[in-house]
N, C-alpha and C positions, 0 to 999 in steps of 0.2 A: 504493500500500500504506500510506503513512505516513498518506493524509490520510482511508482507511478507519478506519486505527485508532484516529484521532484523532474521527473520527465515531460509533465503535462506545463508546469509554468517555465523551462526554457523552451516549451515549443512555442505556448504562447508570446516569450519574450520576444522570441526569434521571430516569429507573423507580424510582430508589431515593429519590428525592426523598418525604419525608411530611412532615404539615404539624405545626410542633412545638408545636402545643397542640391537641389536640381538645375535643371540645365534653364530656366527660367531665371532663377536666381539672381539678383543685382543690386542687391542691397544688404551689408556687409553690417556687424558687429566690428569695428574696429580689429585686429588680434593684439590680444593682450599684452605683449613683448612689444606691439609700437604704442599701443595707449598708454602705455602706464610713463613715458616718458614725457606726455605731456596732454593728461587728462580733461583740462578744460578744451584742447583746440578739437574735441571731439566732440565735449558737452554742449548741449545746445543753453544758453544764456537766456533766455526771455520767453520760447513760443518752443512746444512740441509738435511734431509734425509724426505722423504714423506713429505705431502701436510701443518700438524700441524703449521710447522716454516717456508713456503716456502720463507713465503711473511719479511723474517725478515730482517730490514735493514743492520744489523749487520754482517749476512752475506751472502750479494751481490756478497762480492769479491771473494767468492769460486764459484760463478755459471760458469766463464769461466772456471777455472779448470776442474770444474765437465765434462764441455764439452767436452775438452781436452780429460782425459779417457777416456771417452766417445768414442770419436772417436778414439782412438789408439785400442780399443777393437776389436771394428767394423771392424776395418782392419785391425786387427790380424789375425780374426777369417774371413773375408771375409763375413758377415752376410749382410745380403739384408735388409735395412727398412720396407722394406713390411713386410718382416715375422716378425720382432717384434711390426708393429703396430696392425697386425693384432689379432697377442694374445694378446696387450693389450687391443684392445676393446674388445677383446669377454671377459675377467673378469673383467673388468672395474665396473660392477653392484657389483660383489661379493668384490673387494676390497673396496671400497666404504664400504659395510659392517661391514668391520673388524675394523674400528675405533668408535669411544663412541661420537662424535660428526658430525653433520651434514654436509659435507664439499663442502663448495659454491666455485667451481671451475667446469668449464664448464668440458663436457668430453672432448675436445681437449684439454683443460687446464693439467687436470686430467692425460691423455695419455704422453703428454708432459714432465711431472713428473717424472712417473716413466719411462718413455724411459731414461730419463739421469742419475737418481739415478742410477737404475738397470748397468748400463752401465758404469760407474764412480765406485762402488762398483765394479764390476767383475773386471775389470783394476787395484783395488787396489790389490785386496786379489791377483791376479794371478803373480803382480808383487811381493809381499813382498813371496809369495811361490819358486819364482822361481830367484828371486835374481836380476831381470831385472829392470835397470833403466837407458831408451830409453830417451831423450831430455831432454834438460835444466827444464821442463814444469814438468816433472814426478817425477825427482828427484829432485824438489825444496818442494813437500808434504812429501817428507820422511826427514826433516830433524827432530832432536831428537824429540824437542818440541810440531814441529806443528804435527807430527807423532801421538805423547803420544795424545793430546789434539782431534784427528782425532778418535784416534781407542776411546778413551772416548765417543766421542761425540755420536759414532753409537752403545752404548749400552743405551743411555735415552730412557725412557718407549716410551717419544713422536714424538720422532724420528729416526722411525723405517718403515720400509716395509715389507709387510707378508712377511713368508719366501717361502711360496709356490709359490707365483709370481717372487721371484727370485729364485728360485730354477728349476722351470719348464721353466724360460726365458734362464737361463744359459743351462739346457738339450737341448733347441730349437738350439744352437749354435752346439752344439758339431760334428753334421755332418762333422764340417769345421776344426775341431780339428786338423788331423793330417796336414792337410797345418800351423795351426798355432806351433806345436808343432812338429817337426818330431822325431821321435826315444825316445819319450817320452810317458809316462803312463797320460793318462789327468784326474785329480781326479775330483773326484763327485764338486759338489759346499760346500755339506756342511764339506766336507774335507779340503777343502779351508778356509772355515770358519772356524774349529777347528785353525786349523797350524794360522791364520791371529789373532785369540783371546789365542794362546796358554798359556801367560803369565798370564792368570786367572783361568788356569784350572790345577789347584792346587790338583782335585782329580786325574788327568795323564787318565782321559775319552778317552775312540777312541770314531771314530762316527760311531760304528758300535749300530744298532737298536735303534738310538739317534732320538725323535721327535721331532721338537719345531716350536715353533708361529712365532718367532722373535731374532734379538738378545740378546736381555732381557732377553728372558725365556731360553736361552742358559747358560748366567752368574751364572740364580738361577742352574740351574744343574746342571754346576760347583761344586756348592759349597754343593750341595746337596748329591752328588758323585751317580747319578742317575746310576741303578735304586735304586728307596729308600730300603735301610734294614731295616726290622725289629728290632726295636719296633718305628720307627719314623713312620711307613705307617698308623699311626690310630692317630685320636685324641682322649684325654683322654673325657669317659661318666659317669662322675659324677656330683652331686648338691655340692662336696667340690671345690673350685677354689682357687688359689695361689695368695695372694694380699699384699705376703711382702716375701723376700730374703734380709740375712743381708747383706752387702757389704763386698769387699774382706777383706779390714781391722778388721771388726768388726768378720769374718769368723776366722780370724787368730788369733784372741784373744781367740776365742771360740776353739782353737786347730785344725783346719784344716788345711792342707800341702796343698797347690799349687805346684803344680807338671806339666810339659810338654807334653802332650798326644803324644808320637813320636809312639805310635802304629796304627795310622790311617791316612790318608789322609786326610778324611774330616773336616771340618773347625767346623762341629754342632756336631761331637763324643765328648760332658762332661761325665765323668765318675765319679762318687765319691763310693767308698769302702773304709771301715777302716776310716781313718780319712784325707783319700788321693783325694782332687778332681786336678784330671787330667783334662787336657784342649789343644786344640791344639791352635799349637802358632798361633798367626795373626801379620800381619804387618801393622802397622798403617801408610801409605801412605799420599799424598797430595790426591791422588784422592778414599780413603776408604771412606769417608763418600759418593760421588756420589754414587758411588756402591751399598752401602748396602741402603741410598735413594730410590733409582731406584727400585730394587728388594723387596724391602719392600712396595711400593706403586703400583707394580703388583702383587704382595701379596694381598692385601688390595682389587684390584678392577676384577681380576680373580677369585685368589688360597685364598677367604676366609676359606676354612677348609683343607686349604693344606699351612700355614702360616708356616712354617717351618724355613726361613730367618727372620720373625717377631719374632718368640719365639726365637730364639737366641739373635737376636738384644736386647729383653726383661730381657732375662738373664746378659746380658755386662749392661744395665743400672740398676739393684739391684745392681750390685757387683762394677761395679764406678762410686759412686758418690763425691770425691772429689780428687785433686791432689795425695794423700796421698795413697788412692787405686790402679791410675794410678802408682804411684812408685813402690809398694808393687808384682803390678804383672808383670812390667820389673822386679826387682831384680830376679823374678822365672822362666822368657825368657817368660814369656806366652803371653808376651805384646812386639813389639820392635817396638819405639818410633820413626820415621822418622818425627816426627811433629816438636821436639824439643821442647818447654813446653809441661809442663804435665796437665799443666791447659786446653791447647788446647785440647787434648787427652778426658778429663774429660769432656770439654763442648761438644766435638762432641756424645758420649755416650751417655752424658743426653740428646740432643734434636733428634736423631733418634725414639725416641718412642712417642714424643709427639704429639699430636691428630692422635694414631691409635688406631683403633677396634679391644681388642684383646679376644676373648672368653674364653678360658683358654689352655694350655701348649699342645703338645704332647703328648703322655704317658710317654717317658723315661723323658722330661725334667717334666713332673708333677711327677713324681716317684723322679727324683735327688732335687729337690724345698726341700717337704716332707721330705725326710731324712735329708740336712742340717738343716734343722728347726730343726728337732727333736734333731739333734746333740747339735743345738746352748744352746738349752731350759735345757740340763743335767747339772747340775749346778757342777758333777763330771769332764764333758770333760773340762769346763773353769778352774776349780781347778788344774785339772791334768795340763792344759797349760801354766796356772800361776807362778808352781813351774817347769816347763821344762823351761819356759821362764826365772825366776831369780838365777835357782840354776845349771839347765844346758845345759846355750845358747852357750856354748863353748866348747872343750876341756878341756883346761886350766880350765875353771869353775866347768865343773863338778868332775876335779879331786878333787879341793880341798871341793868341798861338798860334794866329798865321804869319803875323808879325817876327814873332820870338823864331818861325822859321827860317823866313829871311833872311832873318841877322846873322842864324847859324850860319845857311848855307852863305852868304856873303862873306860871313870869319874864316870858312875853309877855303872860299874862291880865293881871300886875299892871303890865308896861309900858304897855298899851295902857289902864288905869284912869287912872295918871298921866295921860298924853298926853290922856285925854278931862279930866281933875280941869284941867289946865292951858287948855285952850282952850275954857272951857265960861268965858260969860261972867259 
């Protein structure tokens, strides 16, 4: 009997066994070896968004708000409850899906969720598009802060909602459009979504043939200036791997020019020719390190061989590793400082890379690794930078060391006259 019973609940265990990511999957629990190194840039600060944080005490007091939206949406647009509970049950099985972890909320729970995210979301983005702000309630989230800290918060990996359950809940609505909107163009959702995230879309992207999971996977495309060009669309296939870049200081000794990349939009165009690495500028912000956090660790549990915000992140930490770097590449604009130390600067770079899985570069950044090595190693290029550096780092200096040449060679022209004047019989 005992060793029945003991046979009957591992069968059961084993039936109940599923596999905890499926191939739907796109929305990640941070792992724990990269959270724990810097827990808030994961935490979301003011507003939950999907099921991850629902329960967080922290913040309760946006659940009325949320409401609020909520219902100014609802009847804006004249939308009936029925029709949106109704499609969120029937995907309730597949959103369930899309997350990396188990999630123990009833399906009225479940529904409940996103009926109000979804709904709280369409209300923000519709207002900040169209300039409306209806009641004390509405325009008390748009002030600077809680603003800045709001649109932050709905880009963490872990709090997010597929975009296809908002995207097809907001089409559900539009029937009712022109009551809510008269003599107006009512844009798509993810129009919405561009214009409401525009201030991180730094490659000037439309959302024309634009896909994505999430708003996560929006920010990397940003910065990716999707769709990818060539040579970024492959990873490098060789047994050689890049396991050291000297830093920007140690670069400039070795005679490399840091220079401005002003010919590209995208944030990952490094170029180096000649002895010229160009780089487009970045702005180091209060909230730069969330960002590239974020994007790096759906990097990490998506886009392992499409790591593209990883190898860059990997690049900025060879090149600074201490204050002295972070100085070197403000003085060249490729860096602009909003942090104010440079120490600060310097520690956020080092620990963006710390415990990720990186395989090796790209091809173009394994091809630009490669050359500055090669550069660093000519024991001519540091020579050459040496005597740029002491004899002409200036105007002023190099005149007079072309001067000081002169007079040499004129002292040996008139040495060597002598020496003939004297032995000339």
């Amino acid at each position: 009997m005992a060793q029945n019973s003991v046979v009957n609940g591992i069968r059961a265990m084993l039936e109940g066994a599923e596999a905890a990511v499926t191939e739907e999957c796109c929305i990640y629990r941070v792992p724990s070896d990269i959270r724990k190194l810097n827990e808030e840039a994961y935490t979301p600060k003011v507003v939950s968004i999907g099921p991850f944080h629902h329960n967080s005490p922290h913040l309760q007091n946006m659940e009325r708000h949320k409401l609020i939206y909520c219902k100014a949406f609802l009847e804006r647009y004249q939308i009936s409850l029925e029709s949106w509970i109704h499609y969120i049950e029937r995907v309730e099985p597949e959103f369930r899906s899309c997350y990396s972890e188990t999630l123990h909320f009833t399906k009225e729970e479940l529904v409940r969720i996103i009926f109000v995210d979804c709904g709280f979301i369409f209300e923000l983005f519709w207002c900040i598009f169209y300039e409306e702000w209806l009641g004390k309630n509405i325009s008390f989230l748009m002030k600077h802060l809680l603003a800045t800290n709001i649109r932050l918060d709905l880009l963490l990996l872990e709090n997010q909602l597929p975009f296809f359950v908002l995207e097809n809940l907001f089409n559900l609505s539009c029937p009712s459009a022109p009551a809510a909107a008269p003599n107006r163009k009512i844009p798509s959702f993810l129009e919405l979504t561009f214009d409401y995230f525009i201030y991180y879309n730094r490659s000037k992207l439309t959302s024309q043939n634009i896909r994505i999971m999430h708003f996560t996977d929006l920010i990397r495309i940003f910065h990716l200036q999707y769709p990818l060009q060539h040579p970024l669309q492959h990873r490098v296939q060789t047994d050689e791997t890049i396991i050291h870049l000297p830093s920007a200081t140690e670069l400039s000794e070795a005679g490399v020019e840091f220079k401005v990349n002003t010919q590209s939009d995208c944030l990952l165009d490094l170029k180096f020719s000649g002895r010229v690495l160009q780089i487009p500028q970045l702005k180091v912000e209060d909230w730069t390190e969330r960002l590239f956090r974020n994007m790096v660790a759906l990097e990490q549990c998506y886009y392992p061989e499409q790591s593209y915000i990883t190898d860059y992140v990997a690049i900025l930490d060879f090149l600074v590793n201490t204050s002295r770097d972070v100085d070197l590449l403000v003085r060249k604009r490729v860096l602009v400082n909003w942090l104010g130390e440079s120490d600060s600067v310097a520690s956020m770079f080092n620990g963006l890379w710390k415990n990720i899985t990186h395989i090796n570069f790209n091809y173009q950044y394994f091809l630009l690794c490669k050359d500055l090595n090669a550069f660093c190693r000519n024991p001519f290029n540091k020579m050459k930078s040496t005597l740029r550096r002491d004899y002409c780092n200036t105007p002023w200096q190099t005149a007079v060391s072309i001067a000081g040449i002169v007079l040499l060679f004129l002292s040996l022209v008139e040495a060597v006259c002598s020496i003939l004047q004297t032995v000339r019989p």
